[in-house]
C-alpha positions, -999 to +999 in steps of 0.1 A: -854-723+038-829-721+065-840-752+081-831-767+044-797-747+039-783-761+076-792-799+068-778-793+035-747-786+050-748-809+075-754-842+052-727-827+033-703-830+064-696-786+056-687-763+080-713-739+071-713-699+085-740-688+076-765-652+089-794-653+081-804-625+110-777-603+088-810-576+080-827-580+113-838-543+129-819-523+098-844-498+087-834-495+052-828-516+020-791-494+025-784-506+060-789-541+052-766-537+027-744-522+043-744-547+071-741-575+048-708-561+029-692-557+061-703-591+073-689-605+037-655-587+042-649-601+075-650-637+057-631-629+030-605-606+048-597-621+082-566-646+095-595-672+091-608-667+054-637-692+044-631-714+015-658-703-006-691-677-001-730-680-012-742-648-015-774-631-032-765-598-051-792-569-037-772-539-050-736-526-054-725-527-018-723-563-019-702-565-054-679-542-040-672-569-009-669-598-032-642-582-049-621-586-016-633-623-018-618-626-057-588-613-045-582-637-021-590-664-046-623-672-029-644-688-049-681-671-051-722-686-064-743-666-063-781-667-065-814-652-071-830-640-032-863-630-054 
């Protein structure tokens, strides 16, 4: 699937940032989480934002990161990891 996502991006001419190492040596379904709302508020919240975010939705963590995303007028899809 990530073989798939990065050609996507590339015959689309995006500039795509995309981690999909995000949950790699995290113990927990928490940690990952965790990581992943930081990783997403870093996007959304830096002097560089991105212009728009993919993201699954695994729990509340991440909904509470979007929410810095929405107020910076990113747009956000989301899909279904499972």
């Amino acid at each position: 699937m990530n073989d798939a996502i990065l050609q996507g991006a590339k015959d689309m001419n995006i500039n795509l940032v995309f981690n999909s190492t995000a949950n790699e040596g995290l113990p927990t379904q928490e940690d990952i989480s965790l990581r992943m709302k930081g990783l997403i508020e870093e996007q959304c919240d830096g002097s560089d934002p991105v212009n728009a975010i993919l993201v699954s939705l695994p729990n509340e963590n991440i909904i509470q990161a979007l929410e810095s995303c929405q107020a910076n007028d990113i747009p956000i899809a989301t899909f279904n990891a499972g």
